[in-house]
Backbone as CSV, one residue per row, in Angstrom:
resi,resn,N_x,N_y,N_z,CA_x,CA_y,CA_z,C_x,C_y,C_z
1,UNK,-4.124,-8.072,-19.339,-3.682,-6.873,-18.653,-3.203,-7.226,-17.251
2,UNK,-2.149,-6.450,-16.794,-1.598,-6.870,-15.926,-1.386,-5.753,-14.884
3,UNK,-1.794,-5.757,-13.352,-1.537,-5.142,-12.777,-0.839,-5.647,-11.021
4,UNK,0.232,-4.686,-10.867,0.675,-4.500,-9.710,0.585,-3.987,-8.017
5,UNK,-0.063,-4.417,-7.410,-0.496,-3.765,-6.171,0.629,-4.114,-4.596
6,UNK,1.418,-2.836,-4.369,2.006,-3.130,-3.402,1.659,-2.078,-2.249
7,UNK,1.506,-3.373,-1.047,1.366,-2.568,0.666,2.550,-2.429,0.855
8,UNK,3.463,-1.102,1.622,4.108,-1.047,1.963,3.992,-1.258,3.194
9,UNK,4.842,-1.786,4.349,5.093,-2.087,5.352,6.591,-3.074,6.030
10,UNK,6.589,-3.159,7.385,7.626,-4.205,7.604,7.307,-5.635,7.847
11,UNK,8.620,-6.173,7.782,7.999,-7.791,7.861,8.575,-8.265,9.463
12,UNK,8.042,-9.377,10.027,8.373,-9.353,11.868,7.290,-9.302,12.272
13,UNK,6.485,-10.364,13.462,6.418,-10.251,13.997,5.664,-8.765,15.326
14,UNK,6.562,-8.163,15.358,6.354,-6.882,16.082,6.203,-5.781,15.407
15,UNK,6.159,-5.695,14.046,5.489,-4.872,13.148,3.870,-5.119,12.356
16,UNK,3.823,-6.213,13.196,2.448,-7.010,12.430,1.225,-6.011,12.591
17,UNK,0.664,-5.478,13.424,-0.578,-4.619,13.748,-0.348,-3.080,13.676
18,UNK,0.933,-2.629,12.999,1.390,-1.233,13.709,0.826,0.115,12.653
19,UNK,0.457,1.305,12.220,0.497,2.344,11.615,0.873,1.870,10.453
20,UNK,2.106,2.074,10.439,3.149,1.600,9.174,2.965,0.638,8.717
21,UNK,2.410,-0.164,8.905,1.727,-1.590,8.011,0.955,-2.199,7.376
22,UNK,0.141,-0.387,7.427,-1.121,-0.715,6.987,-1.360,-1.175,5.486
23,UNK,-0.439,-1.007,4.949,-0.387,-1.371,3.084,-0.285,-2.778,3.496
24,UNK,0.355,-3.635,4.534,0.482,-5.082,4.451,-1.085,-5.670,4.746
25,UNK,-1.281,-4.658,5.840,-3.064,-4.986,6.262,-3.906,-5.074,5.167
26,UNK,-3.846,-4.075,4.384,-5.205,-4.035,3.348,-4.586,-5.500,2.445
27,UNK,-3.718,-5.344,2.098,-3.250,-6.577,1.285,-3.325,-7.892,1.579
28,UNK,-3.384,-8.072,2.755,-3.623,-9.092,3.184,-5.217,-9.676,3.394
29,UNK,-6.013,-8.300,3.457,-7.580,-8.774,3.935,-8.015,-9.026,2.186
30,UNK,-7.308,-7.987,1.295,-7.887,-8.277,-0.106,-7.630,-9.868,-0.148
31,UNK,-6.118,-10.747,-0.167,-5.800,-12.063,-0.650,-6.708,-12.866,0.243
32,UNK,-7.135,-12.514,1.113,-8.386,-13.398,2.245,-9.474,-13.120,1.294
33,UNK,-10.352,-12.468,0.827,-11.477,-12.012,0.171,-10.979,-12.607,-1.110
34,UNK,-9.919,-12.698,-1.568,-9.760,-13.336,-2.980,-9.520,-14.849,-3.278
35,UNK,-9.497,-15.364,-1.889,-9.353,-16.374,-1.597,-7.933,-17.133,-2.045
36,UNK,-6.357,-15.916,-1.794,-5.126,-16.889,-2.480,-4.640,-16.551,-1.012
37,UNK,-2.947,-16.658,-0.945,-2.191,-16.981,0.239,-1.088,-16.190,-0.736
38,UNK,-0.461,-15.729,0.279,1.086,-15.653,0.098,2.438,-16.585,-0.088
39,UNK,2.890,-16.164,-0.854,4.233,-17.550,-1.144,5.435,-16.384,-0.763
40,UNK,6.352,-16.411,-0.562,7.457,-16.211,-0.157,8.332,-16.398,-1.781
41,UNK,8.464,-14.755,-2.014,9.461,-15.104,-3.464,10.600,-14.283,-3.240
42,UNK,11.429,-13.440,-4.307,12.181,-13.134,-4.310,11.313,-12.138,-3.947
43,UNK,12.882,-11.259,-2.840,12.252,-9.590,-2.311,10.956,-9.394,-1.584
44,UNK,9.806,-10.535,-1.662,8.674,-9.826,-1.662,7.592,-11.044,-0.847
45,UNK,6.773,-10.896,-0.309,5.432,-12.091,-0.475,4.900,-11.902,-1.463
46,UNK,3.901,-12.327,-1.845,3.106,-12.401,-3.229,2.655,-13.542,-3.270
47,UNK,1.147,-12.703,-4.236,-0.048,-13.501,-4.216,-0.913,-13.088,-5.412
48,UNK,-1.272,-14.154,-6.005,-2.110,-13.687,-7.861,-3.707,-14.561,-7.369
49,UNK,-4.275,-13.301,-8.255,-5.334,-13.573,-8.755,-5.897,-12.684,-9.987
50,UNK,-6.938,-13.211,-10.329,-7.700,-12.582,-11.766,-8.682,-11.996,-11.368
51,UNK,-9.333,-10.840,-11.710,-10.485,-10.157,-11.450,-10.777,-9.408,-12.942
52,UNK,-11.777,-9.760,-13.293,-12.558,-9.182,-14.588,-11.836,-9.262,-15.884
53,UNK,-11.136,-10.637,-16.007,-9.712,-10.782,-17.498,-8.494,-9.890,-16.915
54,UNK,-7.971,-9.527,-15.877,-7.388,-9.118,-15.442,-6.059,-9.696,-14.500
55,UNK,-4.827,-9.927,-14.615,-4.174,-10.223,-13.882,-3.878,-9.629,-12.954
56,UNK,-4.066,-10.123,-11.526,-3.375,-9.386,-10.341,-2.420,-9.985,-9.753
57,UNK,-1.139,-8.666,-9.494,-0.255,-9.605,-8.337,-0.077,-8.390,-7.214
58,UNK,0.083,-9.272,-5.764,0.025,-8.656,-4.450,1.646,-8.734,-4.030
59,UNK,2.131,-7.570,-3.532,3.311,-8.217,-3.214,3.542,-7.198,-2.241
60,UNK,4.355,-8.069,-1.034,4.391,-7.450,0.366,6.019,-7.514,0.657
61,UNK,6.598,-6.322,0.287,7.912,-6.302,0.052,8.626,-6.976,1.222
62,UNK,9.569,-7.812,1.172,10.344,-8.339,2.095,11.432,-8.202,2.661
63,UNK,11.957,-6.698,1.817,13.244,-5.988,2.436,12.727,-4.683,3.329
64,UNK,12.235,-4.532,4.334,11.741,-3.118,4.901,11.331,-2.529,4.324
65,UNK,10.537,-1.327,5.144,10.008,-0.154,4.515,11.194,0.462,3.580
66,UNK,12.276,0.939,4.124,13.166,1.960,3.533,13.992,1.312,1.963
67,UNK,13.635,0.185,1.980,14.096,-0.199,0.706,12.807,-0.807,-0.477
68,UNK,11.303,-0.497,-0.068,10.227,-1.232,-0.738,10.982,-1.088,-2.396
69,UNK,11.832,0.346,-2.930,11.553,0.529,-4.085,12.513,-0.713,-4.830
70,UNK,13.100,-1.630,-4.188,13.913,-2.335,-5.164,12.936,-3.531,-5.098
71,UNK,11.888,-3.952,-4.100,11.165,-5.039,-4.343,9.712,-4.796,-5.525
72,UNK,9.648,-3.515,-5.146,8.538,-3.082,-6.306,9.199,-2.909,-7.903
73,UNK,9.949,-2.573,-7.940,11.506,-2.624,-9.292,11.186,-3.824,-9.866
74,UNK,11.759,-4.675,-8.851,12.106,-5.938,-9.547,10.454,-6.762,-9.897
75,UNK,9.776,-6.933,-8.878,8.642,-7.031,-9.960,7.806,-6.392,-10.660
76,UNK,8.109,-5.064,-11.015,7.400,-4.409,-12.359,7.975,-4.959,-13.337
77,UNK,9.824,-5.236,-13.304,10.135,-5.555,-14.347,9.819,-7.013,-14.622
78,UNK,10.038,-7.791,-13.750,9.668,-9.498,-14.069,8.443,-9.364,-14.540
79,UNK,7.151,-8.687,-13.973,5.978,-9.144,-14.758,5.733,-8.211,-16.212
80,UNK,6.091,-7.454,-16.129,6.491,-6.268,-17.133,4.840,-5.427,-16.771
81,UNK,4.882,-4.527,-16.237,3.731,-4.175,-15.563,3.967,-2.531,-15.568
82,UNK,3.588,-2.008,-16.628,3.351,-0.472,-17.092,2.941,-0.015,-15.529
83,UNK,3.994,0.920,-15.387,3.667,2.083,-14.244,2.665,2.645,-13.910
84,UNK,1.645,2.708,-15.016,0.454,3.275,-14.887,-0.783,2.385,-13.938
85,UNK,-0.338,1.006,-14.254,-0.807,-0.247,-13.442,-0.312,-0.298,-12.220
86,UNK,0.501,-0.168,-11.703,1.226,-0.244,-10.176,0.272,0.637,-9.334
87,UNK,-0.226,-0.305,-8.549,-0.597,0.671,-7.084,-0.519,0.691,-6.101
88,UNK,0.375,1.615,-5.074,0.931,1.775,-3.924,0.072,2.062,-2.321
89,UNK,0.092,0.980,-1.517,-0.700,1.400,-0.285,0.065,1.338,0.867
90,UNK,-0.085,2.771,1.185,0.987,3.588,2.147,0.498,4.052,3.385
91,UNK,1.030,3.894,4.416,0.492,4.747,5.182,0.771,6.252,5.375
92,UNK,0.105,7.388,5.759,0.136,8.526,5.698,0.293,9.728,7.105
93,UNK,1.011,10.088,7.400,0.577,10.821,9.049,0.387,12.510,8.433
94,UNK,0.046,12.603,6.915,-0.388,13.841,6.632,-1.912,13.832,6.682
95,UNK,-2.454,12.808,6.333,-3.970,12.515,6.187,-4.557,12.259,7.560
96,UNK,-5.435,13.035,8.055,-6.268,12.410,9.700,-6.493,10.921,9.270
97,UNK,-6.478,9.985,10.589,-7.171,8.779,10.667,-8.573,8.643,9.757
98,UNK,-9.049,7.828,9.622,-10.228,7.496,8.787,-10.435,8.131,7.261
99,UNK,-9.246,8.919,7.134,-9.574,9.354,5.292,-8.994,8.652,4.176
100,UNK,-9.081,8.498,3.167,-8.265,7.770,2.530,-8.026,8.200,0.936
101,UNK,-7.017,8.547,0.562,-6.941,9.437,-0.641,-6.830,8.402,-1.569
102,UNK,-6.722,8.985,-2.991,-5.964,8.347,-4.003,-5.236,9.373,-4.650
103,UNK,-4.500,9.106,-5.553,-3.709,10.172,-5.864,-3.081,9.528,-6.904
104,UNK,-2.563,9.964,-8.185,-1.831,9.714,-9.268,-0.389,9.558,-9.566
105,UNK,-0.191,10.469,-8.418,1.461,10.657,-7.997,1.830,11.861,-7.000
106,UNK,2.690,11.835,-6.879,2.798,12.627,-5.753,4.367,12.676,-5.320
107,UNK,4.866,13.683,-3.888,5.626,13.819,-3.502,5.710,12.795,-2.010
108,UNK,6.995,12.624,-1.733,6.961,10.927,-0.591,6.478,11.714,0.471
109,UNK,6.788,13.107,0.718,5.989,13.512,1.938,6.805,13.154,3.361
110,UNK,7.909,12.782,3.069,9.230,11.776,4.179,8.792,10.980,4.892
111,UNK,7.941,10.123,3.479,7.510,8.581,3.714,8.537,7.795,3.529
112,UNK,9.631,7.093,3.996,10.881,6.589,3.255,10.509,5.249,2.353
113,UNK,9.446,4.798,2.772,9.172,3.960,1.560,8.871,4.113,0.416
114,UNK,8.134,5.460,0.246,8.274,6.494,-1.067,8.965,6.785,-1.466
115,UNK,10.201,7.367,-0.724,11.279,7.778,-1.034,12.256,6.895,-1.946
116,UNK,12.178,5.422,-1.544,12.956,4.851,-1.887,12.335,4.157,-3.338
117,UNK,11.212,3.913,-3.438,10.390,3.928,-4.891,11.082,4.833,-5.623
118,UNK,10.586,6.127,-5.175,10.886,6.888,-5.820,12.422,7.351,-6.950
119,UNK,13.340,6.764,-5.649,14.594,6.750,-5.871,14.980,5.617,-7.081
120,UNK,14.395,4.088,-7.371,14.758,3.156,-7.664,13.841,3.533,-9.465
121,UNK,12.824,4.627,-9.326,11.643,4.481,-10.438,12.414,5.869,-11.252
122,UNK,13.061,6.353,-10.205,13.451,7.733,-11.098,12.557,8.688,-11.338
123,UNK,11.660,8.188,-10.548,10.739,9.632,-10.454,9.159,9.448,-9.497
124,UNK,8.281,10.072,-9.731,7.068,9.577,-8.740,5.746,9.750,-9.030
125,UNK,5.313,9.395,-10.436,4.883,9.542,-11.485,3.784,7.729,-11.583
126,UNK,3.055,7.781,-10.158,2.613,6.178,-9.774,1.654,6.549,-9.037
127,UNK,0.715,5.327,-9.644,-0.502,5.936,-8.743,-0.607,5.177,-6.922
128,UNK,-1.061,5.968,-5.772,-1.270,5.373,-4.766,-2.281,5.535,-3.798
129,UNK,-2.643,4.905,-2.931,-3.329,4.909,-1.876,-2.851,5.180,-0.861
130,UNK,-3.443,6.413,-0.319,-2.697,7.136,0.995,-3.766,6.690,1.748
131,UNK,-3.231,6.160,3.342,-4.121,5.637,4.240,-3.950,6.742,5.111
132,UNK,-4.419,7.400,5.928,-4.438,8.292,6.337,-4.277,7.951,8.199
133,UNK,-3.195,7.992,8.705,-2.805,7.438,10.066,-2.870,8.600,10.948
134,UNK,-2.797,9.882,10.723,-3.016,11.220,11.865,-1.770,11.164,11.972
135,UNK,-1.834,12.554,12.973,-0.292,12.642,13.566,-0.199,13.380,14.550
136,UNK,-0.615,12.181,15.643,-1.182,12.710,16.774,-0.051,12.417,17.568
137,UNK,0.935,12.882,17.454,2.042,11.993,18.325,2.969,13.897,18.540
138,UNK,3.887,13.466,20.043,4.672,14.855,20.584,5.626,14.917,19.593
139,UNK,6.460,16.039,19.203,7.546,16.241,18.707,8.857,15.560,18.319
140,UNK,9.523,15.078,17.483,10.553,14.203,17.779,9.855,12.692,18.135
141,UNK,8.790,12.301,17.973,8.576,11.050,18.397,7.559,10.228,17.303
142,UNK,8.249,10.504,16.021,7.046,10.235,14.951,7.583,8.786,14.755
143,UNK,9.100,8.475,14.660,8.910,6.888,14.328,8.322,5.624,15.510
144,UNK,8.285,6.398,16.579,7.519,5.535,17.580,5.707,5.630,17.820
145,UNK,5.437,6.573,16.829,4.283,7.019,16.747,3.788,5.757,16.076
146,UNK,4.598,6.137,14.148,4.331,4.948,13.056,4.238,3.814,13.475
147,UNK,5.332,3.420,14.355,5.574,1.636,14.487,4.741,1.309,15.800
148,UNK,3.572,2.094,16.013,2.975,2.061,17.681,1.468,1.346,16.716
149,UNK,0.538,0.514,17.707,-0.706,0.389,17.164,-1.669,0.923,17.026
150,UNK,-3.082,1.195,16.392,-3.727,1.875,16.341,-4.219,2.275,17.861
151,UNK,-4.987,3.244,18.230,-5.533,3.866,19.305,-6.824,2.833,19.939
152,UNK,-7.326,2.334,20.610,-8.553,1.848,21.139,-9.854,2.634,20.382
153,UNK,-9.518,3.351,20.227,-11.086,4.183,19.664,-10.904,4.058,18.073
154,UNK,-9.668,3.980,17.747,-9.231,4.172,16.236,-9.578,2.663,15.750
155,UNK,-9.259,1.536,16.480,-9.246,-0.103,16.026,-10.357,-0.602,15.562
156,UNK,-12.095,0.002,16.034,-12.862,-0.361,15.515,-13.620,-0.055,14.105
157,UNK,-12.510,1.042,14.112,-12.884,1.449,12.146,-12.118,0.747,11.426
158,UNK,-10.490,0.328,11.903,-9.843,-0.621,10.858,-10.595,-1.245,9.624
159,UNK,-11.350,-2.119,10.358,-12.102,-3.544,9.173,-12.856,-2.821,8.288
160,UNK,-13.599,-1.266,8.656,-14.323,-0.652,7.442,-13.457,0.485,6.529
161,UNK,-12.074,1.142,7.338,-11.255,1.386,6.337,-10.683,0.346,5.147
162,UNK,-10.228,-0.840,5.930,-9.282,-1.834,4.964,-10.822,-2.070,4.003
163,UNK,-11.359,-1.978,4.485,-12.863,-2.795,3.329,-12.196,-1.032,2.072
164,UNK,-12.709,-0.106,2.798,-12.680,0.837,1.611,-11.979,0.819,0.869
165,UNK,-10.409,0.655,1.505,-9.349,0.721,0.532,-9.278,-0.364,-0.325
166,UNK,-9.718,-1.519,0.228,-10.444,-2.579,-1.041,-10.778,-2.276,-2.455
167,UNK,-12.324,-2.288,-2.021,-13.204,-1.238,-2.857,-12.044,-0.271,-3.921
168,UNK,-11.462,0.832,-3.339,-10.628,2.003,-4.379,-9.501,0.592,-5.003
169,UNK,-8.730,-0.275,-4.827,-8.252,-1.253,-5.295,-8.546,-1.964,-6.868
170,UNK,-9.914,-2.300,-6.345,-10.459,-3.091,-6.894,-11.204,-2.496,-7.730
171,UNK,-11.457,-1.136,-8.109,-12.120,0.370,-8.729,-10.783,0.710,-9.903
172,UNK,-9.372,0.541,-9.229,-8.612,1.238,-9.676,-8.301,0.127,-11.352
173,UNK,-8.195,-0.831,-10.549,-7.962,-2.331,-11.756,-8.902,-2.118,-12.673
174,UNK,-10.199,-1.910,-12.436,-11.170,-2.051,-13.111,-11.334,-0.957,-14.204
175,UNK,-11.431,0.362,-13.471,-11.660,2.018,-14.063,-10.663,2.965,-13.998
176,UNK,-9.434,2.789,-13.435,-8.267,3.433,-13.517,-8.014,4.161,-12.494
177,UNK,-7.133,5.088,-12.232,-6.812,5.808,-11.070,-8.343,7.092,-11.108
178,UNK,-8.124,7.780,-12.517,-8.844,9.164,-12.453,-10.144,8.614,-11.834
179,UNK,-10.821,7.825,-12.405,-11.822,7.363,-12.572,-12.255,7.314,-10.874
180,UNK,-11.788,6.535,-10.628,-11.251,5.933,-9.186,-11.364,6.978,-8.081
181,UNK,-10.416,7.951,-8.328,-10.463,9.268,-7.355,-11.595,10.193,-7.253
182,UNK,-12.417,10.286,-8.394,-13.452,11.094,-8.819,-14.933,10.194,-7.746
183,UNK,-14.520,8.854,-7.794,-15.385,7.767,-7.474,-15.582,7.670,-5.668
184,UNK,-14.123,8.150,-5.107,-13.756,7.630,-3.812,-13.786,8.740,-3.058
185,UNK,-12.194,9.751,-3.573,-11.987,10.915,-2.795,-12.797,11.998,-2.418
């Protein structure tokens, strides 16, 4: 069995710690805890491991946020990886800081990295992990909000959110989305 797990985020440098990256964050602390690395492939980073007869692959899209859906495309289809297996970790400025949903599918919410899944999948019918970033920011100033770093008071929960969203990850592979949400949310 084969499953798909993608963080959405940007790649650079100066997107490394920001809101919007947080799908690269959790993904990255899981391949540390799983003990693999990232390789540099087509579209994407990526990183495999096995958990419980289970194939996993990590992949940290390498064309921007606004285009994740052609790097997530192309490897559902290379590994051939049923939609129902794909799971998406997003950041959210509908969800307050510290919550963390799951959800089966959903609307992008004018997440453009959703959007563009969405656009490439033909529909939005995938299960994901909404990280929940607030949206504590003035009017007109939400993409400097996203691409800004967490708050001083907000930074010391990071390491026990990314742990949670772990955990629902590693729940979802195992027991499925429903299962999962009933378990977490």
């Amino acid at each position: 069995m084969k499953f798909l797990i993608v963080g959405l985020g940007n790649i650079g440098p100066e997107y490394a710690d920001t809101r919007h990256n947080i799908g690269f964050m959790v993904l990255d602390a899981l391949a540390k805890e799983q003990g693999v690395k990232f390789s540099t492939e087509r579209l994407a980073s990526v990183a495999e491991f096995s958990m419980k007869g289970r194939q996993v692959t990590l992949i940290k899209p390498t064309t921007f946020m606004n285009l994740s859906g052609k790097a997530l495309k192309y490897w559902m289809d290379a590994l051939k990886v049923p939609v129902n297996h794909v799971l998406v970790v997003v950041d959210d400025l509908a969800i307050p800081f510290g919550s963390i949903k799951m959800r089966p599918k959903g609307a992008d919410a004018g997440h453009n990295g959703l959007k563009d899944i969405n656009l490439m999948l033909g529909h939005n019918n995938y299960p994901r992990i909404r990280f929940g970033i607030g949206d504590n920011f003035p009017k007109g100033r939400q993409v400097d909000y996203v691409l800004s770093g967490f708050d001083s008071d907000e930074e010391p929960m990071i390491p026990e959110l990314i742990g949670k969203s772990i955990e629902m990850i590693k729940s979802f592979i195992s027991i499925g989305v429903e299962l999962t949400m009933t378990k977490h949310n």
